[in-house]
PASEBA-1860 file (N, C-alpha, C; in nm, 3 decimals):
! residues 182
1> XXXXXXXX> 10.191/-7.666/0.248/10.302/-7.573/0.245/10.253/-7.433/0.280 ~ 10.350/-7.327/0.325/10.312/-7.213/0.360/10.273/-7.139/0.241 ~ 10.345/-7.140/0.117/10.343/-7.085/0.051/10.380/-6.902/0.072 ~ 10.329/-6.821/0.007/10.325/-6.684/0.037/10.359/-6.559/-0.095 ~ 10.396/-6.478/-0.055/10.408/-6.348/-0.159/10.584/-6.358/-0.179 ~ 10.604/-6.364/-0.347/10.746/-6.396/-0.382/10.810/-6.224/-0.323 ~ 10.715/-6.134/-0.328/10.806/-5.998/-0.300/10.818/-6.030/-0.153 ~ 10.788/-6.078/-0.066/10.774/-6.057/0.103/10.834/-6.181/0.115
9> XXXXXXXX> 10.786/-6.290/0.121/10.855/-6.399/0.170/10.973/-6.500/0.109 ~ 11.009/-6.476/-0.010/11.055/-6.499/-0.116/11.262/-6.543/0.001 ~ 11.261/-6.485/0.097/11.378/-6.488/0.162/11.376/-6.581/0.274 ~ 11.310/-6.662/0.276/11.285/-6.761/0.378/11.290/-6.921/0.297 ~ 11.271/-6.909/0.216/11.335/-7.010/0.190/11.236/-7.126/0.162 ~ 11.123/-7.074/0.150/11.001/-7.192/0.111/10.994/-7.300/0.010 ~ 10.927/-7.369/0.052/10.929/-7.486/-0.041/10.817/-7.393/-0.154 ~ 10.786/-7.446/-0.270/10.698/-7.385/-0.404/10.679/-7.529/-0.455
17> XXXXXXXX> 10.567/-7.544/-0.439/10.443/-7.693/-0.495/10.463/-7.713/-0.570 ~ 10.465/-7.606/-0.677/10.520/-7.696/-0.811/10.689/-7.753/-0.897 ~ 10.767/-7.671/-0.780/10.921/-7.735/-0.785/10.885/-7.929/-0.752 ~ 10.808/-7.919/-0.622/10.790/-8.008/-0.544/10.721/-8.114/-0.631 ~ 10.586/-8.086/-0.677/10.555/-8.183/-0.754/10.615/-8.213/-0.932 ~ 10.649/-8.151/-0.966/10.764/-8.179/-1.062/10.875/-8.289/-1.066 ~ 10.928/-8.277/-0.951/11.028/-8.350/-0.893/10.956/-8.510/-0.836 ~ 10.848/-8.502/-0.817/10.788/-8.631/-0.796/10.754/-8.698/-0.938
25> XXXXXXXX> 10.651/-8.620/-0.985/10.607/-8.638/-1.119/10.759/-8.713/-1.191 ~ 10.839/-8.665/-1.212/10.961/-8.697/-1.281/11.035/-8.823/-1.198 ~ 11.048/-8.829/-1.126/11.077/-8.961/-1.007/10.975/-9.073/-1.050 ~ 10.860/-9.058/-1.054/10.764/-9.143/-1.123/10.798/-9.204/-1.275 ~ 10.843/-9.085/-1.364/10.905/-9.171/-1.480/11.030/-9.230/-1.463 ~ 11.099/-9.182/-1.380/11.232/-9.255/-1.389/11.172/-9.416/-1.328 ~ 11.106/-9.419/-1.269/11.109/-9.525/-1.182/10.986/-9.620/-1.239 ~ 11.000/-9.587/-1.366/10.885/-9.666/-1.476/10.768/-9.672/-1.453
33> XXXXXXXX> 10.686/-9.607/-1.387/10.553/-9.620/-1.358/10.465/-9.518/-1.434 ~ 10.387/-9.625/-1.497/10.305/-9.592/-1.645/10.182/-9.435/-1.607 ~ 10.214/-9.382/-1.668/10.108/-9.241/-1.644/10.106/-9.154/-1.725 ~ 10.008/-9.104/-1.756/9.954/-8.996/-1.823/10.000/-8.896/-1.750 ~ 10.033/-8.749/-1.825/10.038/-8.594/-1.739/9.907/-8.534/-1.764 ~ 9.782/-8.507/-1.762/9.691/-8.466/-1.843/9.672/-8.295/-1.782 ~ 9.687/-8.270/-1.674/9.669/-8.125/-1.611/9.776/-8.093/-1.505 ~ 9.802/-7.978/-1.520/9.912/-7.933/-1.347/9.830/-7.820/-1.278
41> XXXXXXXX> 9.776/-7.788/-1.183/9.756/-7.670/-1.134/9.777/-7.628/-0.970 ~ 9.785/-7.464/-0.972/9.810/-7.410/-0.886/9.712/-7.427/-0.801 ~ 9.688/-7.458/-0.691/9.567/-7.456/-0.623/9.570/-7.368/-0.510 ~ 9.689/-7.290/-0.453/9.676/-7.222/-0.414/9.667/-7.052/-0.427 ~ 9.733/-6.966/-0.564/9.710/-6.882/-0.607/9.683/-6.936/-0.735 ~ 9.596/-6.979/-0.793/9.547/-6.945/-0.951/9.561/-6.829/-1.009 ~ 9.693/-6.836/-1.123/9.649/-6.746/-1.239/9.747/-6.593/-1.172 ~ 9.817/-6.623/-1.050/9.929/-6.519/-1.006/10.073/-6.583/-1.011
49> XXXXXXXX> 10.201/-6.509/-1.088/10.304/-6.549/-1.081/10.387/-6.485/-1.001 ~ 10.368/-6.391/-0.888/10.375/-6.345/-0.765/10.350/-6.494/-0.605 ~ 10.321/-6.523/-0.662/10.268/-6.606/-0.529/10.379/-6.739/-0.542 ~ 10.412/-6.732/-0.401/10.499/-6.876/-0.425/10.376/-6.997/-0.364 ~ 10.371/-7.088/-0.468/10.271/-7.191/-0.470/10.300/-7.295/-0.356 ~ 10.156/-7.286/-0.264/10.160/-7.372/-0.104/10.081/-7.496/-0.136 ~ 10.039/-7.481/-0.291/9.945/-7.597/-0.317/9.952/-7.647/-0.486 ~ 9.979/-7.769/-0.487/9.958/-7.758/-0.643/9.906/-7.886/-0.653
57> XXXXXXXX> 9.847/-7.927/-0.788/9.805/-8.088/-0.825/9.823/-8.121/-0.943 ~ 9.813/-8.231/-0.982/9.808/-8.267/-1.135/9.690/-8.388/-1.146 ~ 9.608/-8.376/-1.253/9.576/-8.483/-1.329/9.629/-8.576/-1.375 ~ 9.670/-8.697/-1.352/9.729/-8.837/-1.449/9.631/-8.903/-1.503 ~ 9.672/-9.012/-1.594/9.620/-9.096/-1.646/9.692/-9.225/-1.597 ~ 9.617/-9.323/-1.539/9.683/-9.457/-1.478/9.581/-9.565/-1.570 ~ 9.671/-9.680/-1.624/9.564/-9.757/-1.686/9.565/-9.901/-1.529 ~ 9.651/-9.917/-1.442/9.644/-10.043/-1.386/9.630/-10.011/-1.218
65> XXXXXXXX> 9.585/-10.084/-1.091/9.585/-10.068/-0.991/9.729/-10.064/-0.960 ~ 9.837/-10.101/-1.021/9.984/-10.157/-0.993/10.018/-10.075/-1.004 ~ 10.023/-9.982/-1.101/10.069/-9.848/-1.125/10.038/-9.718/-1.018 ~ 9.915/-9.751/-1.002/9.846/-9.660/-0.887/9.944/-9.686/-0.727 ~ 9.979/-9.784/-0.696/10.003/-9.881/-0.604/10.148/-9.789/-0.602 ~ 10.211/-9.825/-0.704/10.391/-9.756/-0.710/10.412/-9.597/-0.689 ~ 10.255/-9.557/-0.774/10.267/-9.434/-0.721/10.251/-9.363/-0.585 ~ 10.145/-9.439/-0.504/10.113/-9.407/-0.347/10.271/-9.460/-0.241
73> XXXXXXXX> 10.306/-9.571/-0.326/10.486/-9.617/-0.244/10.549/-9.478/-0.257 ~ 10.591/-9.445/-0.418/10.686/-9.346/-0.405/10.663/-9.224/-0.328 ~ 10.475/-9.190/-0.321/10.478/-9.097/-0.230/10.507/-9.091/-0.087 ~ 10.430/-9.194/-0.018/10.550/-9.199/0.056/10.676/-9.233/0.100 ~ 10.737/-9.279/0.015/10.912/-9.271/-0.019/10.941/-9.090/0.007 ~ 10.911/-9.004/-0.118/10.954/-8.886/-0.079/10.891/-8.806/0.006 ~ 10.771/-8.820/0.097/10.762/-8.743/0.216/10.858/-8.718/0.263 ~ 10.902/-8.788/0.337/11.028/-8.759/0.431/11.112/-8.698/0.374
81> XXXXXXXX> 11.165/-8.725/0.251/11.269/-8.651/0.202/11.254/-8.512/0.163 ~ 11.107/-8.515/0.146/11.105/-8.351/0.127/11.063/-8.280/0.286 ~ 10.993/-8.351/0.378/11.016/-8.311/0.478/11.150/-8.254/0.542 ~ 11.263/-8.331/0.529/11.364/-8.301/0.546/11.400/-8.200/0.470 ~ 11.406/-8.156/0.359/11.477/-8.028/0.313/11.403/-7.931/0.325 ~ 11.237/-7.960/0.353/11.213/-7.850/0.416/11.185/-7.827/0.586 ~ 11.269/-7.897/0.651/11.229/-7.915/0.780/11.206/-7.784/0.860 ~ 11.290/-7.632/0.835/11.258/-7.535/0.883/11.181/-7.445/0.842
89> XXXXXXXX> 11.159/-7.476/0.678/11.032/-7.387/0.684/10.882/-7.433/0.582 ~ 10.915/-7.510/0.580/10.759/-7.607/0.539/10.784/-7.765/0.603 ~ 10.810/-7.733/0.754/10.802/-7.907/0.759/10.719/-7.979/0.792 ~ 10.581/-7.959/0.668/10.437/-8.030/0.723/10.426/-8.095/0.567 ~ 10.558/-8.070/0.480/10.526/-8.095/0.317/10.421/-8.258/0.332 ~ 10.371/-8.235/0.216/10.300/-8.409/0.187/10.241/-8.421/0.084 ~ 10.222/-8.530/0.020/10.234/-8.604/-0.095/10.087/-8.648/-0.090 ~ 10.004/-8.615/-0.162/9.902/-8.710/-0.144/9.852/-8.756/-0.273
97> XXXXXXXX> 9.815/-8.893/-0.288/9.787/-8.943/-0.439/9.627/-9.000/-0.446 ~ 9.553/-8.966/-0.495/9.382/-9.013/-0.479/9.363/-9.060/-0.624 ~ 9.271/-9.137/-0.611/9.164/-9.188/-0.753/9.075/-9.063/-0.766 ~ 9.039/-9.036/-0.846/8.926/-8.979/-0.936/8.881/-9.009/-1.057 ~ 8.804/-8.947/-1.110/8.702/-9.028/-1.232/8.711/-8.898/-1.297 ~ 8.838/-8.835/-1.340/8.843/-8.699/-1.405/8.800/-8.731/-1.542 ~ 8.727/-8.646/-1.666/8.705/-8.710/-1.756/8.707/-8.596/-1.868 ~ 8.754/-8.586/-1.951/8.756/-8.498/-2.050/8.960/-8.422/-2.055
105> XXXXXXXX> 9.018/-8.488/-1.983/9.161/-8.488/-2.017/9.243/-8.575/-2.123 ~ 9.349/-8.503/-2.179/9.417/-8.645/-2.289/9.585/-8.606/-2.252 ~ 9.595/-8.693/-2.194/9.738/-8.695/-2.150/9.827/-8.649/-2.278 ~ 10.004/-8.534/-2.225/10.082/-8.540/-2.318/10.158/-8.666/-2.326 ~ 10.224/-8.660/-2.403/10.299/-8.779/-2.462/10.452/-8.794/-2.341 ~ 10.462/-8.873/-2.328/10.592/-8.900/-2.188/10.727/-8.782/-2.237 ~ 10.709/-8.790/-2.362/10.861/-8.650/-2.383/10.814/-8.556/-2.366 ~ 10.700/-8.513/-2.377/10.652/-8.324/-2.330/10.638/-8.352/-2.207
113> XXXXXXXX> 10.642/-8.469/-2.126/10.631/-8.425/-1.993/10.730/-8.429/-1.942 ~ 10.841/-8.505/-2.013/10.977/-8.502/-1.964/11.098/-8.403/-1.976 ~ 11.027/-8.309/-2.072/11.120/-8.220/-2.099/11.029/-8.092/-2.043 ~ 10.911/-8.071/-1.976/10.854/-7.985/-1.870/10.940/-8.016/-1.746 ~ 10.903/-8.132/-1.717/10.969/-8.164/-1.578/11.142/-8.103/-1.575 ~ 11.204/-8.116/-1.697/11.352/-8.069/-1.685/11.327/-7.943/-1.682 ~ 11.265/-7.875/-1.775/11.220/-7.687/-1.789/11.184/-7.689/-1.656 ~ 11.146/-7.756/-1.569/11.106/-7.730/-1.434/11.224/-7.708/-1.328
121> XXXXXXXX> 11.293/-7.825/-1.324/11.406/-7.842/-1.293/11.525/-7.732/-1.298 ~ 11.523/-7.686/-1.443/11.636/-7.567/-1.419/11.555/-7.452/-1.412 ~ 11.473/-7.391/-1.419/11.408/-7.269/-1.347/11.450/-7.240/-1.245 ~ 11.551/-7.121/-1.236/11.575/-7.076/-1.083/11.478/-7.072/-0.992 ~ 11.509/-7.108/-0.903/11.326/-7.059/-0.765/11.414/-7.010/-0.653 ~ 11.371/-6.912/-0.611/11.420/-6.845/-0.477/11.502/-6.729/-0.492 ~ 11.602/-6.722/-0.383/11.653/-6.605/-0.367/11.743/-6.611/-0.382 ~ 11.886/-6.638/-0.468/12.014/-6.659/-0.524/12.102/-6.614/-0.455
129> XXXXXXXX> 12.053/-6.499/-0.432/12.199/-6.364/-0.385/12.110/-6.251/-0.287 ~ 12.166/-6.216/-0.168/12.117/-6.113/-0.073/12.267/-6.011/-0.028 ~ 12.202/-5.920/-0.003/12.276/-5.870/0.006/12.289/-5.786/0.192 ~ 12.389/-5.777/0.218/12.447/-5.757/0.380/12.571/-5.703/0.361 ~ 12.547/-5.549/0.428/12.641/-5.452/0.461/12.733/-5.424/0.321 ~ 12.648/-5.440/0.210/12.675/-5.396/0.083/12.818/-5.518/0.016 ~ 12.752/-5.648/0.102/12.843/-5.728/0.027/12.729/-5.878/-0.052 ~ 12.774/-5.920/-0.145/12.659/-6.007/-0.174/12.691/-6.100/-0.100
137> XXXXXXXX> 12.564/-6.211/-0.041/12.615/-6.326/0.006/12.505/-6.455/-0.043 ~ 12.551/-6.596/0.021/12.439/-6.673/-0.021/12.413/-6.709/0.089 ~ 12.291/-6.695/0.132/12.277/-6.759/0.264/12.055/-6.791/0.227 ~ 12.006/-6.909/0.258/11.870/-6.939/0.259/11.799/-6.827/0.382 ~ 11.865/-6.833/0.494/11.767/-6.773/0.619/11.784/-6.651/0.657 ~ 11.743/-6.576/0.734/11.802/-6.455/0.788/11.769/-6.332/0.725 ~ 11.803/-6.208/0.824/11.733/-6.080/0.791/11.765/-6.003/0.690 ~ 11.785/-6.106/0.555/11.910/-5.981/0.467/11.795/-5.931/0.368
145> XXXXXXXX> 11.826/-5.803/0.296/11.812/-5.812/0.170/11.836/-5.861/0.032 ~ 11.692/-5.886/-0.045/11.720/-6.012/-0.136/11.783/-5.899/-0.255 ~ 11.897/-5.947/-0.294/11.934/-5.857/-0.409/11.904/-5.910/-0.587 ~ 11.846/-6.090/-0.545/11.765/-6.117/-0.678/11.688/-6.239/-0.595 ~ 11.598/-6.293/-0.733/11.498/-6.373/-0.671/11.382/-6.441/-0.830 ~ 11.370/-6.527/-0.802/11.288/-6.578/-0.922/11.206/-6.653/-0.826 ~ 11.080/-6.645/-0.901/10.923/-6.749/-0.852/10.833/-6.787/-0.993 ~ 10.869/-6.958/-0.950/10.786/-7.002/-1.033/10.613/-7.035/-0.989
153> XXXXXXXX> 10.513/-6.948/-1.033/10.428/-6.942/-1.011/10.261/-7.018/-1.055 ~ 10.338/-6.979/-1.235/10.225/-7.093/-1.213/10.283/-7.208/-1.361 ~ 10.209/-7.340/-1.407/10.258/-7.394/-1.469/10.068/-7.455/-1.558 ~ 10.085/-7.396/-1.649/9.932/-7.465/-1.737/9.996/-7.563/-1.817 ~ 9.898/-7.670/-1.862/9.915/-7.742/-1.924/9.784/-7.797/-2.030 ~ 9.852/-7.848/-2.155/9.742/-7.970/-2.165/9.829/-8.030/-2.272 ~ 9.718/-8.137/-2.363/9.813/-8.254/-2.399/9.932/-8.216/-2.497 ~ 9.889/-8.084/-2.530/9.986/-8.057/-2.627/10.108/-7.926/-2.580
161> XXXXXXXX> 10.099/-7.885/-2.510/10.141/-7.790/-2.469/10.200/-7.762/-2.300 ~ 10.300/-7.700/-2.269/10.299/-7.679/-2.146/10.352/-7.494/-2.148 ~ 10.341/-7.420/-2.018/10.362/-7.319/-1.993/10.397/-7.287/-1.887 ~ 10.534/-7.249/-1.810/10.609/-7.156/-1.679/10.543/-7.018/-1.700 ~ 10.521/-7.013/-1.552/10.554/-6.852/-1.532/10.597/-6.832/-1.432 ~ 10.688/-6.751/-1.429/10.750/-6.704/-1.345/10.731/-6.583/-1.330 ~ 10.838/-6.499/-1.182/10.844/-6.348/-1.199/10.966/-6.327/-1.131 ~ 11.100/-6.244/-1.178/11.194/-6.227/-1.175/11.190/-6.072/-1.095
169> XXXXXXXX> 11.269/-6.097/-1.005/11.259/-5.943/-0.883/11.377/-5.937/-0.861 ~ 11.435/-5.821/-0.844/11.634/-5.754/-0.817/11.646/-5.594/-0.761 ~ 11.695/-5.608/-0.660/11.742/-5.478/-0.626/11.834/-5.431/-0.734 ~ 11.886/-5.507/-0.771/11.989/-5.459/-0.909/11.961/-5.497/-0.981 ~ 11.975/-5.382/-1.117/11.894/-5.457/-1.224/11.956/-5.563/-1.315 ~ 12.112/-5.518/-1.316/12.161/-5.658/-1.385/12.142/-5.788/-1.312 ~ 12.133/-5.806/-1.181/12.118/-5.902/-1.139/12.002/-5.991/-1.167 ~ 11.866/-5.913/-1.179/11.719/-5.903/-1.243/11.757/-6.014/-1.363
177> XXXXXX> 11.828/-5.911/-1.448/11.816/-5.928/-1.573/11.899/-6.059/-1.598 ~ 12.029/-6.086/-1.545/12.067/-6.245/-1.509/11.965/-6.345/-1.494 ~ 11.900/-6.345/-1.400/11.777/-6.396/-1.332/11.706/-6.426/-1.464 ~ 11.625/-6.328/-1.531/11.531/-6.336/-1.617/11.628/-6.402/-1.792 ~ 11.740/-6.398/-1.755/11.806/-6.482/-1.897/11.804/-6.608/-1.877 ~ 11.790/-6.664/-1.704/11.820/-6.802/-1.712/11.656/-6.910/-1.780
END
């Protein structure tokens, strides 16, 4: 993904890695396939909630090859589909699922990851409202000014705990401040 700076690019309409893998991650439980959450990270800005994320990963826990197996299907199941919604401005998105021998993780329990993945889910991301010739509008593309904007930046985890961050930006401040209530 391109990723980039939520103050500069934040109006184009980018895909953000960790909307993206969230939405997989969670597709994976719906679709019963046994896993641990044990880590999430940013891999492309670490530790900035300014940056819209072009890279992210997670740690699982898989106990069976079968499981592993459903997970590499579903990934590519949603390539395409996220290719497609981001076809104009990340359309290189991709899914990739590997073995490793990570060791010193302890997965959360399937409800803290399921109720991250929803905290994920409703987190505004992007640019809501722009504004053109002093009227608000909604539009993803184009030369306007953003008159609000939320970026979810980064997301820590471990077995017991999870954490959003975001950063909430507004030419207006109630609009800001909307933004930052949701």
């Amino acid at each position: 993904l391109k990723g980039g700076h939520s103050g500069v690019e934040i109006n184009q309409a980018r895909a953000n890695a960790f909307v993206l893998l969230g939405r997989f991650l969670s597709a994976a439980m719906r679709r019963d396939i046994a896993y641990g959450l044990c880590d999430m990270r940013n891999g492309s800005v670490p530790g900035k909630d300014n940056g819209i994320p072009g890279h992210a990963e997670a740690v699982i826990s898989m106990d069976t090859d079968a499981a592993f197996a459903a997970l590499e299907r579903l990934a590519q199941e949603m390539t395409p589909v996220f290719r497609n919604e981001f076809r104009v401005t990340d359309p290189g998105v991709s899914i990739r699922v590997e073995k490793t021998n990570a060791v010193g993780f302890s997965p959360m329990t399937p409800e803290r990851a399921s109720r991250l993945f929803a905290a994920m889910a409703l987190m505004p991301v992007g640019a809501p409202r722009f504004i053109q010739d002093g009227d608000f509008i909604i539009k993803p593309y184009g030369e306007l000014l953003v008159e609000t904007s939320n970026n979810m930046g980064n997301v820590r985890t471990d077995k017991d705990d999870a954490q959003l961050s975001d950063m909430a930006r507004g030419s207006v401040a109630s609009g800001r401040d909307d933004v930052e209530d949701k």
